[in-house]
C-alpha positions in Angstrom: 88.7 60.0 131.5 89.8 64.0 132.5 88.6 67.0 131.7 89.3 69.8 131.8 88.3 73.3 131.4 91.1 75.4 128.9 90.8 79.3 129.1 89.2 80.7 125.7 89.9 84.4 126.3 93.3 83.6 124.7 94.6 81.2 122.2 97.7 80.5 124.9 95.7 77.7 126.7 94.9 75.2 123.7 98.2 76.4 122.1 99.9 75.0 125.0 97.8 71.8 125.1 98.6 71.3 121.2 101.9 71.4 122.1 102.7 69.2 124.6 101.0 66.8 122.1 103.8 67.1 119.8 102.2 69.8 117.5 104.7 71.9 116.1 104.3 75.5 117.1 103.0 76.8 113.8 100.3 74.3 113.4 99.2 74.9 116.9 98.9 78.6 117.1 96.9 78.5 113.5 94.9 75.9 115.5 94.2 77.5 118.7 93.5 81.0 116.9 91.2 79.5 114.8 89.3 78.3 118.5 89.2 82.1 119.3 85.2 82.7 120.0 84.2 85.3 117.4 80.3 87.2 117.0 79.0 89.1 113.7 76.5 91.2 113.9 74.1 91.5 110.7 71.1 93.9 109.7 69.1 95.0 107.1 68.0 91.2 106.5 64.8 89.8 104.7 62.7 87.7 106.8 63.5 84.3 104.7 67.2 85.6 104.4 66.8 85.4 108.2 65.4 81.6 108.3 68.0 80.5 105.5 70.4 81.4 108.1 69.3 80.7 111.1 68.9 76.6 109.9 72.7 77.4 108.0 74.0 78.5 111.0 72.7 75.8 113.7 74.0 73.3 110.8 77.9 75.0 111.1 76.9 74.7 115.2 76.7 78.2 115.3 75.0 80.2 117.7 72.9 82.3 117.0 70.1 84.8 117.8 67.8 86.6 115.4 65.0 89.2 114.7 62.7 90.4 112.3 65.4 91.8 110.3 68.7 91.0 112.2 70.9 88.4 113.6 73.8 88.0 115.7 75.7 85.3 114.8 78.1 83.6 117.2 81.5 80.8 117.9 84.9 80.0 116.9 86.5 81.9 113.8 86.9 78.6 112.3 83.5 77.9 111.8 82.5 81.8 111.1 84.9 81.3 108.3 83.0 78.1 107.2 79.6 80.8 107.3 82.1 83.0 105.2 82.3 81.2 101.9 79.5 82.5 99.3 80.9 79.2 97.2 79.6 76.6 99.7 76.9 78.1 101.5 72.5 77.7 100.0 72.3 80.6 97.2 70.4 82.7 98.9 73.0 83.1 101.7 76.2 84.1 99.5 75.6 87.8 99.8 75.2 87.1 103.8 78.5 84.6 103.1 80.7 87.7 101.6 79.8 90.5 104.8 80.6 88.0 106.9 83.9 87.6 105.8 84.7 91.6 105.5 83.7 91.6 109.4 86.0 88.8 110.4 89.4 89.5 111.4 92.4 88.9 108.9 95.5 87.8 110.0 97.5 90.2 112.2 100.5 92.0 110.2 103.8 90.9 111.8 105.9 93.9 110.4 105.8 97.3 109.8 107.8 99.1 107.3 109.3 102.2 108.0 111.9 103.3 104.9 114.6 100.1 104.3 113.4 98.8 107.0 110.5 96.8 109.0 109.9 96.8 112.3 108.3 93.5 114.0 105.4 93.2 116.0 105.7 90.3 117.8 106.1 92.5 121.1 104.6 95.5 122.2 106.5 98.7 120.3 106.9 102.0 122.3 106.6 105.1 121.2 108.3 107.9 123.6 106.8 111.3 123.0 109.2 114.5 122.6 107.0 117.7 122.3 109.3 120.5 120.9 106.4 123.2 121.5 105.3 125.4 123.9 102.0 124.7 124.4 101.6 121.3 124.5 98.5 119.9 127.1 101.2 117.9 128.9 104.4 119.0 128.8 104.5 122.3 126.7 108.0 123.8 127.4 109.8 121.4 128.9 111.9 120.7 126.1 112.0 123.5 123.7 115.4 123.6 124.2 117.8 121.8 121.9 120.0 120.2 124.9 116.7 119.3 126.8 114.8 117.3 124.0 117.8 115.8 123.6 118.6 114.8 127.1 114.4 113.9 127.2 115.1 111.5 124.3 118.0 109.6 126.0 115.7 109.1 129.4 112.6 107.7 127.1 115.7 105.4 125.3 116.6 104.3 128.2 113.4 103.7 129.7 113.0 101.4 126.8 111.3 103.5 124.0 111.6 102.0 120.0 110.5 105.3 118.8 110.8 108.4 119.2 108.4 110.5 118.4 108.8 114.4 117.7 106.1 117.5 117.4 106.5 120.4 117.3 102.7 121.6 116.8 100.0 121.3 119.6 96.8 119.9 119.0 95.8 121.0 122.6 91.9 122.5 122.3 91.9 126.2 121.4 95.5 125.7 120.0 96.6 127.8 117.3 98.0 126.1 114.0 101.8 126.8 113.5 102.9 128.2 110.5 105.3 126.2 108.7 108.7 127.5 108.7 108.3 127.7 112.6 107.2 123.9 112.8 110.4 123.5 110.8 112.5 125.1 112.3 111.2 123.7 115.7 111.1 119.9 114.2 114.2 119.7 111.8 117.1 120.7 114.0 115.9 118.2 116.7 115.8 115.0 114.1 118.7 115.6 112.7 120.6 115.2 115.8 118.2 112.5 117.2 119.6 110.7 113.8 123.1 111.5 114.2 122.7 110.7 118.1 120.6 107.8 117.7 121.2 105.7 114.1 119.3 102.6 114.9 116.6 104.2 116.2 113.4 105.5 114.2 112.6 108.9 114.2 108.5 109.8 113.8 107.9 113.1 113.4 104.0 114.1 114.2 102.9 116.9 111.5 99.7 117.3 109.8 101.7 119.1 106.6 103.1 117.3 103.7 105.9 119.7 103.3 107.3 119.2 107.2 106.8 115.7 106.3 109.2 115.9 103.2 111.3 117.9 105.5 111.6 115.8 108.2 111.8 112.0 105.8 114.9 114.3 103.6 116.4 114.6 107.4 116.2 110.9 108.5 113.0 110.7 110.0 111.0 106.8 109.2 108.1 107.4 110.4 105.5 110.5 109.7 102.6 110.6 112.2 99.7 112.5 111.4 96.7 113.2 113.6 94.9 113.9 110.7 95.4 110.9 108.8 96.1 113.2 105.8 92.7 114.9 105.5 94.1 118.6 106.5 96.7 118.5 103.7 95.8 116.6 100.2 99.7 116.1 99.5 100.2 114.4 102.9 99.4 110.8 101.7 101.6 111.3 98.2 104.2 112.7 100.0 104.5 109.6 102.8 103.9 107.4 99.6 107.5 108.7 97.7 109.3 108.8 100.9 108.9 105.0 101.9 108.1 106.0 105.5 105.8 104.1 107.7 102.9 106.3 107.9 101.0 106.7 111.4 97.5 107.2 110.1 95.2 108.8 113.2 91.3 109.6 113.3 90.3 112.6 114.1 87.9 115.6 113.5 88.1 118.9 112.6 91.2 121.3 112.6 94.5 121.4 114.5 92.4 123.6 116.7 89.3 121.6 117.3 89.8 118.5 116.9 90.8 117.6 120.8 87.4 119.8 121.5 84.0 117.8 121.4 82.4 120.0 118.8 82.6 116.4 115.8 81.4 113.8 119.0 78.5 112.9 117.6 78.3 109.6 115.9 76.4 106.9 113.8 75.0 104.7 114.8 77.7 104.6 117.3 81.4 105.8 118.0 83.1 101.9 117.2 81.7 102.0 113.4 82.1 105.6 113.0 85.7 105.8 113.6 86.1 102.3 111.9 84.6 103.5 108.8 86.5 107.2 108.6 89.9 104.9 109.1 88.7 103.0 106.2 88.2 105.8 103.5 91.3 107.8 104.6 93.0 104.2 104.7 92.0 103.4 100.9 93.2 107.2 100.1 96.6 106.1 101.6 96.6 103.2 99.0 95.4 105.0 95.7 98.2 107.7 96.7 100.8 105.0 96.5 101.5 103.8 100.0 101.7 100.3 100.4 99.7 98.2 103.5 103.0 97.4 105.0 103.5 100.9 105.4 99.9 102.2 107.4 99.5 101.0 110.7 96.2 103.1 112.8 95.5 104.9 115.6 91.6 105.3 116.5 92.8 108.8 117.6 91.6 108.3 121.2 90.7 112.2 123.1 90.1 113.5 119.4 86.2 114.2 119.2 85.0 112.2 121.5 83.7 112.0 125.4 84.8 110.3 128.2 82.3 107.1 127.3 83.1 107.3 124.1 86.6 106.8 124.5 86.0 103.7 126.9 83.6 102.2 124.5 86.2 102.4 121.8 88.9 101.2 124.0 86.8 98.2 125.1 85.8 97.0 121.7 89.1 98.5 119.9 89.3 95.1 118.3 87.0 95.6 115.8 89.4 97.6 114.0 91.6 94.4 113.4 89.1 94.1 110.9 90.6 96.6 108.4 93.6 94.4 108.4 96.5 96.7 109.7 98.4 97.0 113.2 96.8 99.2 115.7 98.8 102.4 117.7 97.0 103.7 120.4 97.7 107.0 122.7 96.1 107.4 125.7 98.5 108.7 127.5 97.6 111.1 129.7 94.4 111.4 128.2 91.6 113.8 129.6 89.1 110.4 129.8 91.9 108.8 132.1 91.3 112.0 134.2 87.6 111.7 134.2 88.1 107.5 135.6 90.8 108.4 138.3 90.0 112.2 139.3 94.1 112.7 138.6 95.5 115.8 137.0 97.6 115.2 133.8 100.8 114.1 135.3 99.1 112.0 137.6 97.8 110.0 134.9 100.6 107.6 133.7 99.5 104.5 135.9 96.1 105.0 133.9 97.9 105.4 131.0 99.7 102.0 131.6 96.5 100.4 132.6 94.9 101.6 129.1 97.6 100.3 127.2 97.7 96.6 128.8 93.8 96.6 128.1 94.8 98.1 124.6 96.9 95.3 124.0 94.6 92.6 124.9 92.4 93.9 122.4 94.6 93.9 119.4 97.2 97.0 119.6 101.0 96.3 119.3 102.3 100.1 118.9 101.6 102.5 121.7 102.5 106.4 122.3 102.9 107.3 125.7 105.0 110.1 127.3 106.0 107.9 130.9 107.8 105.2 128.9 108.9 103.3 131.9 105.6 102.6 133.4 104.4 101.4 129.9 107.0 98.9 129.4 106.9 97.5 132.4 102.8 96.6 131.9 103.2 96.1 128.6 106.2 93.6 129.1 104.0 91.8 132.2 100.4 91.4 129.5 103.2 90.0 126.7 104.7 87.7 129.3 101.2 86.3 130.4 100.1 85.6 127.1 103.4 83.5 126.4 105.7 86.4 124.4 109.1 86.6 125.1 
């Protein structure tokens, strides 16, 4: 007899095993992701709600620990789905039964759609950022020029962007909101040729206004991405909706001008389930306009309204947003928290921007927006490689 340990922070390891038993490869990976170790937090609870679960529980071979009017339940997704269904589980459990299965994970989307098309998310997906402003906290100026955004966008193509991704208002703090016309004319001009220039490649345009959105989809753009997630303009998720374009849905507080400021940081009970639940509401809103799932993937909107430790704390348990059941962007790059880790200035920051995207991507993201596409990729393509992509 051998044994022997098999990692569990990835499904790779029993994947693998399966495998070389002569399991086919869709079997095993259902298999080894339903090994994954998965933990459910519950409050609120009566006391013989509690006892009901805790002897439920140790019969599944669960762990778990409990309170007066709490419990943390704990082990593989397979058997926290067996906790999940109210049909098989003591009566006075079902209502336990059904918010267990809204916190557990769904099964990851494989594709996006962006217009006629879908993009697939088997591999990490780059976004290249092209700032058409002046005032941008990064890189304001740099390409205002029609020849230079367009010379910026070949180098981020080359350095092995899918996306490109143009904005032509700054969120920076203190920032003032751009009129339209001016966003227009600093947006359209700039897509048009990226479209002509670049056919295959998606075009996301980052606005916060329906009517550059309409502008920019009627131009070629796929993708709208809006830092607002369509709260500053009540036409934004209607206008994404009739346009077929995959819609970059971000959290954030405030206005254009205060919403990279921490005047919103505060949160209840805590930043993970505020920004989980905000995503949710403006998520349904998405839906009841007319977009489809397919279409929304999420960004928790990291160095919008919140601090340094917030924004670690939400990178660390950015899983939990899985459980909404769409793909995750993030966009740390060059972030003001990466600052605060390192003690860099903002373009010193793109190593910790490629360290916050490979920790991203083990917990859950597949889309990520950075502005040194290079240094992503490369991370990115070693974290995919590790956990057995191609």
């Amino acid at each position: 007899m051998i044994a022997r340990a098999l990692a569990a922070h990835s499904p790779r390891a029993v994947r693998d095993a399966l495998r070389a038993r002569g399991w086919d490869e869709v079997k095993a990976d259902a298999a080894a992701g339903a090994l994954r170790p998965a933990a459910v937090e519950l409050v609120g609870l009566e006391m013989g709600t509690v006892m009901a679960l805790l002897r439920h529980a140790q019969q599944l071979g669960l762990e778990i620990l409990t309170g007066e009017d709490w419990a943390i339940v704990a082990g593989s997704e397979a058997r926290l789905g067996a906790l999940a269904r109210p049909w098989t589980v003591p009566p006075d459990l079902a209502a336990v039964a059904e918010q267990v299965g809204r916190a557990l994970t769904p099964e990851a989307p494989t594709h996006w759609t962006i217009r006629q098309r879908s993009l697939s998310l088997a591999r990490p997906l780059l976004f290249g950022i092209l700032n058409v402003t002046p005032d941008s906290f990064s890189d304001g100026g740099k390409f205002l020029a029609p020849d230079a955004a367009l010379a910026q966008a070949d180098r981020l193509l080359a350095e092995g962007a899918d996306v490109l991704d143009v904005g032509g208002e700054s969120t920076r703090p203190g920032s003032e909101p751009v009129p339209e016309a001016e966003e227009l004319a600093r947006v359209l001009p700039i897509v048009e040729a990226l479209v002509r220039r670049h056919p295959g490649v998606p075009v996301s345009v980052d606005t916060v206004k329906a009517g550059v959105a309409r502008s920019a989809a009627a131009a070629g753009a796929a993708i709208i991405n809006d830092v607002s997630g369509g709260r500053l303009d009540p036409a934004m998720h209607r206008t994404v909706a009739e346009a077929g374009a995959g819609f970059v849905l971000m959290h954030s507080r405030g206005t254009v001008s205060t919403m990279a400021r921490l005047d919103h940081a505060e949160y209840a009970p805590d930043v993970v389930v505020g920004v989980r639940e905000e995503l949710r509401t403006l998520y349904e809103q998405a839906l009841a306009a007319g977009m489809t799932p397919d279409q929304v993937v999420l960004d928790p909107g990291f160095g919008f309204a919140k601090t340094g430790e917030q924004n670690l704390l939400l990178l660390d348990q950015l899983g939990t947003l899985l459980t909404l059941g769409r793909a995750l962007l993030v966009g740390p790059s060059r972030k003001r928290f990466l600052g605060s880790v390192t003690g860099r200035e903002v373009a010193e920051r793109d190593a910790a921007t490629a360290a916050a995207c490979v920790v991203a991507y083990e917990r859950g993201a597949r889309l990520f927006r950075v502005h040194h596409v290079g240094m992503a990729r490369d991370a990115l393509a070693v974290a995919h490689a590790v956990r057995g992509g191609s």
